[in-house]
N, C-alpha and C positions, 0 to 999 in steps of 0.2 A: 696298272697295279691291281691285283685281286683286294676284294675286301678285306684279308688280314694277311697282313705284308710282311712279306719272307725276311728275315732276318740270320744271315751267318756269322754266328760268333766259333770264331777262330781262338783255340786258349788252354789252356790247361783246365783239369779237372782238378775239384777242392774234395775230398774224402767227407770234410766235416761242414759243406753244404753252403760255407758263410761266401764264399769268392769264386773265380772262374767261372767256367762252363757254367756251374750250379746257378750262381748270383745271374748270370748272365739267362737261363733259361726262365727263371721266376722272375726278374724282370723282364723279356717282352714280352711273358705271357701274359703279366699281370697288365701290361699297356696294352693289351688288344693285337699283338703280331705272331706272326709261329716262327718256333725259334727252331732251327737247325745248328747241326756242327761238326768242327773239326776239332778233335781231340789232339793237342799238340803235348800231352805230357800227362802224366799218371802223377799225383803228390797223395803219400799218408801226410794227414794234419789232423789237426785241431783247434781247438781257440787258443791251447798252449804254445805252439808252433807248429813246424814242418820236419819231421823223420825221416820222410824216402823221396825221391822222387827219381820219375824213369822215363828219358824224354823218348818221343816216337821216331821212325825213322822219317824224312822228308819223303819219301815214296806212298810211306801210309798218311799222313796229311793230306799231300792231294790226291789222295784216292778218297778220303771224306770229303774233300772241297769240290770234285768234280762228280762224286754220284750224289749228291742233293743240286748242284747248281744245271748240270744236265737235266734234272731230270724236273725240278720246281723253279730253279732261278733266283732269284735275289732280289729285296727291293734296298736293301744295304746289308756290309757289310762292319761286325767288329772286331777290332782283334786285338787281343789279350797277350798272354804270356806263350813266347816262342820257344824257349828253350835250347837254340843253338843255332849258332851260322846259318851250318846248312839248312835250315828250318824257314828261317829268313829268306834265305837266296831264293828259293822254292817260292814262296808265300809270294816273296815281290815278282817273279815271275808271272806267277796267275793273276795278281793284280792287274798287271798291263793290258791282258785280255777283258778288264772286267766290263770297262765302257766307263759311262757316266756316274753311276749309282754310289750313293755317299762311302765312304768307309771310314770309320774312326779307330786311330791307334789306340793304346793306351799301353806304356812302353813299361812293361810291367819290369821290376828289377827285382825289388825284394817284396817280400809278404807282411802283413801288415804286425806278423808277431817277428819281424825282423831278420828274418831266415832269405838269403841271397836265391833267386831266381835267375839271376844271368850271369856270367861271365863276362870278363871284359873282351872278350873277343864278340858274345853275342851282343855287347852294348856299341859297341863299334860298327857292329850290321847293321844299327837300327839305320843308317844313315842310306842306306840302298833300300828301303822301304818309305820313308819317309817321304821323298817325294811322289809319292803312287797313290796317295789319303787326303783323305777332302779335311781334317782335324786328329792333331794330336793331341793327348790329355795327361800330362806329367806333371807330377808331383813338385815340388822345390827339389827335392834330394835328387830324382831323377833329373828334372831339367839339368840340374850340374853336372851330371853323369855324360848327358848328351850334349857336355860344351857349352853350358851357360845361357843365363839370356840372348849374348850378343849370337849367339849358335842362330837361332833364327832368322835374321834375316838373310842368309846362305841357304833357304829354300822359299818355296812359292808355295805356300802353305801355313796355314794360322795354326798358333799353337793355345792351347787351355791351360795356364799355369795355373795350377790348383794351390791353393794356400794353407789347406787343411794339416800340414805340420810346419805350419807356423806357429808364434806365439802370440799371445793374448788375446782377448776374449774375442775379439772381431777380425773376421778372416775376409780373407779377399782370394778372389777366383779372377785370373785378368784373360783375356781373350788378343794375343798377339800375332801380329805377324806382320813382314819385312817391311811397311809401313809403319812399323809402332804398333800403341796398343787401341782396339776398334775398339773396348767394353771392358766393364767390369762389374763385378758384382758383390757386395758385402754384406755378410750376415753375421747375429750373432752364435759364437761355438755352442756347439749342443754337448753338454757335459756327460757322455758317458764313455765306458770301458768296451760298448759291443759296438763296436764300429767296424768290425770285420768286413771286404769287400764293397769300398762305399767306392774306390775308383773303377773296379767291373761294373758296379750298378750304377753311376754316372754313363760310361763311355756304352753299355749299353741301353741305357734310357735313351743318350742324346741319339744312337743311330734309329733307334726304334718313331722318336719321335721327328726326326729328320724323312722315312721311311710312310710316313704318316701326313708330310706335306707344309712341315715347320721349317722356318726358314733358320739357318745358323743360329742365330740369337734368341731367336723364340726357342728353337731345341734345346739350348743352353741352359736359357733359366728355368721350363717345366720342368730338368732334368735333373736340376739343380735343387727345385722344388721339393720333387720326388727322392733324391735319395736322404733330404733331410726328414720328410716323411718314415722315411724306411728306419731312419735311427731312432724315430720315436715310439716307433713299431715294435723295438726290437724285443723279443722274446724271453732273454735273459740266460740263455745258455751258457753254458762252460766256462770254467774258472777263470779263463784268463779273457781276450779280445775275441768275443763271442759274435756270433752273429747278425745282422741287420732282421728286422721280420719285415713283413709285408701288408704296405700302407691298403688302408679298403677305398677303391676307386668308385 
């Protein structure tokens, strides 16, 4: 591994900086890795919601996934919002070639100001990637989406139920897979409105710090760490669910 480890986030781009590619390139820079990418989707947003969005063709995907990985390689990979079947099919293809190096999901459906990201046809792909990831990182809403908790033990792969749109003051983050649950972790809710992109900036902290020589769980909770950091960071932008800022390392 070179000194600062290659990291490919695979994902959509955010217009208004708080999610996607954006959240995802500010954090591994800010961890010490160099962030490359695949752009799988163009979105206008804001902190108020999501206006356009314009998914790529599966052609141009891995034409970004193979002129960085040809040519610098990878020491993990993340990946974000796919935007369609085909998009998927492609994506889990390159995976098979990838070798050993981490990849983390994070099976993006909708946006945090509520505006749908997938289709149910694309949420029914996720299941032809899924086993190709060292970690996937869904949401409660999402996990239901992909079939519930009992959904899991039908792969051989640990999942990160994120608790963050639970209720009450104390959340919990559990760490599963087809044995049950290895971990968990519980903190208390950090009370604000700019929480924009805290699941890009999780699922790319954990590859970056996975990337960096942290074992599953140790990448979890620095990661875990950090994007609670990042809420506390946050800058105060735009009217509605604004953006995360950036904690000083």
């Amino acid at each position: 591994m070179t000194s600062s480890p290659r990291i490919l986030s695979i994902a959509g781009s955010d217009s208004g900086g708080g999610a996607g590619i954006q959240a995802d390139i500010r954090t591994i820079t800010n961890l010490g890795g160099h962030a490359m990418t695949a752009i799988t989707a163009v979105t206008a947003q804001n902190s108020a919601g999501v206006s356009a969005v314009d998914v790529m063709t599966p052609d141009l995907v891995l034409a970004q996934i193979w002129a960085v990985m040809d040519d610098f390689g990878a020491d993990a990979i993340k990946i974000g919002m796919l935007g369609s079947p085909e998009i998927i099919n492609a994506v889990a293809g390159f995976l098979k070639s990838v070798g050993s190096i981490p990849i983390i999901l994070d099976p993006v459906m909708v946006a945090t100001s509520g505006a749908s990201l997938a289709d149910d046809r694309t949420i029914a792909s996720f299941a032809k990637i899924i086993p190709n990831v060292t970690l996937v990182t869904p949401n409660l809403d999402e996990m239901e989406r992909l079939g519930g908790v009992s959904a899991i033990s039908g792969y051989n792969v640990p999942f990160l139920l994120k608790g963050g749109h639970d209720q009450g003051d104390i959340l919990t983050d559990r760490l599963i897979d087809s044995d049950g649950e290895q971990a968990r972790w519980q903190a208390e809710r950090i009370d604000t409105r700019h929480d924009h992109g805290t699941g890009c900036t999780l699922s790319a902290a954990i590859a970056t710090y996975l990337a960096l020589g942290r074992d599953l769980q140790q990448a979890i909770s620095v990661a875990r760490d950090y994007v609670r950091d990042s809420l506390r960071a946050a800058p105060g932008l735009g009217e509605g669910r604004g953006p995360m800022g950036v904690p000083k390392r």
